[in-house]
N, C-alpha and C positions, 0 to 999 in steps of 0.2 A: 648379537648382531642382527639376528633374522626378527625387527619387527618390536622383538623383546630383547632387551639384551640382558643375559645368563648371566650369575653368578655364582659364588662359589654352594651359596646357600638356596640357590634356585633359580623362579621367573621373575622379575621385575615385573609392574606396569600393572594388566587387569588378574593375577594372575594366574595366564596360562588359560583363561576361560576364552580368549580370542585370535585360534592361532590360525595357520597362513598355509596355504599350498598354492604349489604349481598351479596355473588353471592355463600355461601354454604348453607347457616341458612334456604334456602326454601325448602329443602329436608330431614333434620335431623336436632334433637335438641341440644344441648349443657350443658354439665353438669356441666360445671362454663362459667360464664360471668364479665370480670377482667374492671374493672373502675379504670381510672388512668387519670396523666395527663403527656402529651406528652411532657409538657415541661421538667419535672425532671423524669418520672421513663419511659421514653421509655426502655433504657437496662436492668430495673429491669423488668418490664413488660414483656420483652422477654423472659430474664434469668428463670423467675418465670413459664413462659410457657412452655417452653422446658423442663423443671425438669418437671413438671406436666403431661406432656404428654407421659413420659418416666420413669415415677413412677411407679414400678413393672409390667414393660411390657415386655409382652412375645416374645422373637425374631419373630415370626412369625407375630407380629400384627405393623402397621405404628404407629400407638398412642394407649395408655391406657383410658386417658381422653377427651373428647372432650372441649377444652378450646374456649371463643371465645374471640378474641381481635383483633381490629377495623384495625390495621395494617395490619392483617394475612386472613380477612374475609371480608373486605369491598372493594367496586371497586365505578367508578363513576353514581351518582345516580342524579335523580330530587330529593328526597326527603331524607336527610341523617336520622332527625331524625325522620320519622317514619321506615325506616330500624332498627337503632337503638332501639327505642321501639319492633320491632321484631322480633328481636334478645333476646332481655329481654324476652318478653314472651317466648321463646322457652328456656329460659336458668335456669335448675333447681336452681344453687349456685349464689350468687353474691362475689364479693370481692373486695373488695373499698381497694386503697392502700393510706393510710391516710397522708397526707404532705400538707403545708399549701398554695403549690400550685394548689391540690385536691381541699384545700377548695375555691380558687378562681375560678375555673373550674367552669362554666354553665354548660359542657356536666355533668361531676361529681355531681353537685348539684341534676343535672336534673334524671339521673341515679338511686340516692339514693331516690328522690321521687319518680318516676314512681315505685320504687319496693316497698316501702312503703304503697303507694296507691292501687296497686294491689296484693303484695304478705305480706301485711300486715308486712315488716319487718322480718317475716320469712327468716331461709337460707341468711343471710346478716353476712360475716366477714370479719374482718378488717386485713389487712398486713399493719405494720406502719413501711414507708420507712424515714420522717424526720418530723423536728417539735416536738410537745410537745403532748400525750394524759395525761391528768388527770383522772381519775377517783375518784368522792366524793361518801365515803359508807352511808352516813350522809344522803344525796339524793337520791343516787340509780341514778344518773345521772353525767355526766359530769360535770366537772368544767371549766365552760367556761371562767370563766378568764385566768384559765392559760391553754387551750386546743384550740390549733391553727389549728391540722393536718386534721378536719371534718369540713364541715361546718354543725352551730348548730338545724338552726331551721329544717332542711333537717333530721338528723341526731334526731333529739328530735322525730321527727316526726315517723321514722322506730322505736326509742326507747319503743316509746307509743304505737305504733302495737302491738310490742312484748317484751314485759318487760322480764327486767333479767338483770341480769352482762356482759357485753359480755368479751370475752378474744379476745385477738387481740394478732398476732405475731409480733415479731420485726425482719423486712427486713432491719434496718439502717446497717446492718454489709454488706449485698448485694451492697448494692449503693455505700457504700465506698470502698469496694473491686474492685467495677468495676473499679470505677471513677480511683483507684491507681492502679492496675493489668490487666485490661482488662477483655477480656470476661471467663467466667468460667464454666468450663466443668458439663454437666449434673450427674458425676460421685463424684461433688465433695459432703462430710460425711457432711459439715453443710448444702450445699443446701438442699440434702436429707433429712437431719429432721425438716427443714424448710418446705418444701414439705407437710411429710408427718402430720404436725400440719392442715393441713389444707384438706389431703386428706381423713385423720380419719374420720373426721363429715361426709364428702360426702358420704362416701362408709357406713360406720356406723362401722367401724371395730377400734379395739385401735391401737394405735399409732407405740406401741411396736409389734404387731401382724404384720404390715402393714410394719414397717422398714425390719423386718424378712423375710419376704414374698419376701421385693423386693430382701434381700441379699441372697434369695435361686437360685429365679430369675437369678441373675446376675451370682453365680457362677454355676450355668445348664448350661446358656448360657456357660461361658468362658470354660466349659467342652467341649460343643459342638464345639466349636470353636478350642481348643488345637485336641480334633480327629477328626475334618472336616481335620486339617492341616494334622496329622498324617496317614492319609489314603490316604491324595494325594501324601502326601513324598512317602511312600509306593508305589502308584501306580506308581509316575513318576519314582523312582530306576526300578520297574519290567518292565515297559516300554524301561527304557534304556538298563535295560539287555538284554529283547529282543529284541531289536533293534542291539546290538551290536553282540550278537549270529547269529542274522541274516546278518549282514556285511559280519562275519564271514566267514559264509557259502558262502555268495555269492562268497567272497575272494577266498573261495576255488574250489569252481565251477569253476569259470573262471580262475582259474590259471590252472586245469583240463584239461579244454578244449583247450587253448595255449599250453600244453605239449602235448597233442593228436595232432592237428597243426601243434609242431613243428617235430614231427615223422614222419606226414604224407609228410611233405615237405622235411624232407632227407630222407625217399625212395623212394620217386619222382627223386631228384638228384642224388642217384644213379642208378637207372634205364635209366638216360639220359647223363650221364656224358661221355662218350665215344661218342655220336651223338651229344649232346647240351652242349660242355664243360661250357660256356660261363653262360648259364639259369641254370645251376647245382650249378653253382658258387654264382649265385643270388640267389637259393633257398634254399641254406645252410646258407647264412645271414642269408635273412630273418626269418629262422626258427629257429636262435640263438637269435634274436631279439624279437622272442616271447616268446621262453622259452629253459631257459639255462640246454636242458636236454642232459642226455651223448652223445643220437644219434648226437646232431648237434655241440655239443663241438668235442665229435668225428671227425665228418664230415668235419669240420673246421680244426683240426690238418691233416687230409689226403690229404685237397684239393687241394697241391701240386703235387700229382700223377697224378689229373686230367689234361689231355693235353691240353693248351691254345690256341687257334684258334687265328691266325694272317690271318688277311683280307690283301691279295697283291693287287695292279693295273692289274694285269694277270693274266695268268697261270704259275704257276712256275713249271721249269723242273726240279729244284734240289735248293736243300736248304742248307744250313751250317752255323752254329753258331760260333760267337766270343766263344774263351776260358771264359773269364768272364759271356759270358750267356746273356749280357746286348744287344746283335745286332745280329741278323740277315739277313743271305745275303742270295735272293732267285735270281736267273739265271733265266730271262725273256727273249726270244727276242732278243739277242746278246748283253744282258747287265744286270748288276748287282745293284739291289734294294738292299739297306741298310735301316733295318726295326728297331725302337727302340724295343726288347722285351717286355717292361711291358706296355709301351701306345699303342705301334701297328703307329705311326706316322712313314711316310718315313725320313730317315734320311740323304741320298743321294745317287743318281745314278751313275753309271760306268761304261762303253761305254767297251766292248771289242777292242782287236787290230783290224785297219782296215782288216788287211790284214786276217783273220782266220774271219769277219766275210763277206769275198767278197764267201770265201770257203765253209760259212756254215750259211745258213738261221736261224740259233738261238743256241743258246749258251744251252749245256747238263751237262755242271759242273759247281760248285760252292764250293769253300773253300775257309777258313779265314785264317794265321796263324800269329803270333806275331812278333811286327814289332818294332829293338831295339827304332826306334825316333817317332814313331808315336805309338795309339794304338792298331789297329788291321791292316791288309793289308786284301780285301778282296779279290779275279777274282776270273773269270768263265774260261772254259773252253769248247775243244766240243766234 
């Protein structure tokens, strides 16, 4: 049972080069100690565990019971069974899970003697997971002929300790549930009164008392549980809320402060728009760009008034515009620059007559007028 399971001829598995001890049981004792065999009730064995340790426990505690089983409490050891035996002494309860692999079990035999011999049979019950128990009232003892799931002289032996009836639970519904369903939640209503048949004697409380207790237990907790949840919903909505008030705000601030911005930068452009046509024009953008408030919508619909700055290659003595607006001719030097109006690029030069400029170091007029085959006709004159 313990890890290896014993047989008549020895250790099964590595053997015996990997054995097991307590590495909890030297610090604290244990209020059941479950004897089984590995080969058929390992999942009941566990199953049976975890209900037990979770039988009217309070959310704040990791276990109710201290159970010990060799799988959950042993590690490797020189010596497995006197670990084993030290573990039994420290273990108030025993509980043999009775099946007639139990009864082939050495660890199992051995188990039900050492408590025999030292705890007289006392505190010894039975979980009977398969196989056959008899009981003859005739003898006050088993019927060995048809009782396979103990073995007898082990079992006669704890009997004659401590005389009496014993009652023993039926786990065969466990084994088979597992074997067809898998594993089965600590929540479920037969493990629980299966449980609690065996948690009774321990504790010394009735059956009925103890089922109660855990079903107050469980719905506390699930109280606890539904207003843990309920107070976080809570906090996480007021948390959004203010969070979301605070966006709010910020949204507004800063849209505040882009509208201040955008005012500050068109009275800037118009304080410079006669000196800085050109930066007046940029600062009335960009101050729509920040915030669409009247001054720069304004600003924007006026910025036509603002005079446009055309960069020449010279000094220009006189300037005149095409009718359409689109050109400009500025009288340089005895000749005539054609300027595109909206990009400011030259668009072509035009020499005065030789003869007026032999007469005259640079040309003093400049007009356009319409011209029926071309666009515009521009000269200078002086």
């Amino acid at each position: 049972m313990r890890g290896q399971e014993w047989t008549d001829t020895g250790r099964s598995g590595n053997g015996g080069g990997g054995r097991m001890v307590d590495g909890a049981g030297t610090q604290a004792g244990y209020d059941v100690f479950i004897s089984y065999s590995q080969n058929l009730d390992n999942e009941v064995a566990a199953t049976f565990q975890r209900g037990m340790e979770n039988f009217a426990r309070p959310w704040y505690r990791p276990t109710q019971l201290r159970v010990f089983r060799d799988t959950t409490h042993l590690h490797a050891s020189r010596d497995l069974r006197g670990d084993i035996e030290h573990a039994l002494s420290r273990s108030a309860w025993l509980i043999v899970m009775a099946s007639p692999h139990a009864t082939a079990s050495d660890w199992v035999r051995a188990e039900i003697d050492w408590w025999a011999a030292h705890r007289r049979g006392e505190r010894m019950l039975i979980a009977w997971t398969d196989g056959t128990l008899a009981w003859d009232q005739s003898t006050q003892g088993f019927d060995w002929s048809r009782t396979d799931a103990l073995p007898q002289t082990e079992t006669e032996r704890a009997l004659a300790a401590s005389p009496g009836t014993p009652r023993w639970v039926d786990l065969r519904w466990l084994r088979a549930q597992l074997e067809e369903h898998g594993p089965i939640s600590v929540r479920d209503p037969q493990l629980i009164a299966s449980v609690a048949e065996f948690v009774a004697p321990i504790q010394g409380r009735s059956k009925a008392e103890l089922i109660g207790h855990h079903v107050r237990l469980r719905r506390r907790r699930n109280h606890l549980v539904a207003a843990t949840i309920v107070v976080l919903c809570t906090l996480l909505v007021v948390a959004t809320t203010l969070g979301l008030i605070a966006n709010d705000q910020r949204a507004t601030a800063l849209e505040r402060q882009l509208a201040a911005q955008s005012r500050q930068l068109v009275s800037e452009a118009a304080s410079i728009q006669d000196t800085r046509p050109d930066l007046a024009r940029q600062l009335l953008v960009q101050a729509y760009r920040l915030s669409h408030t009247e001054q720069a919508v304004g600003g924007l619909l006026g910025s036509g008034d603002i005079p446009r700055l055309l960069r020449t290659q010279g000094a220009a003595r006189a300037v005149a515009f095409s009718p359409d607006g689109q050109i400009t001719a500025a009288a340089q030097r005895g000749a005539v620059t054609l300027y595109d109006t909206v990009t400011g690029r030259t668009v072509a030069t035009a020499e005065g007559p030789p003869g007026n400029f032999r007469r005259s170091r640079s040309v003093g007029t400049a007009s356009c007028s319409p011209d029926p085959t071309t666009r515009d006709t521009c000269t200078s004159g002086t």
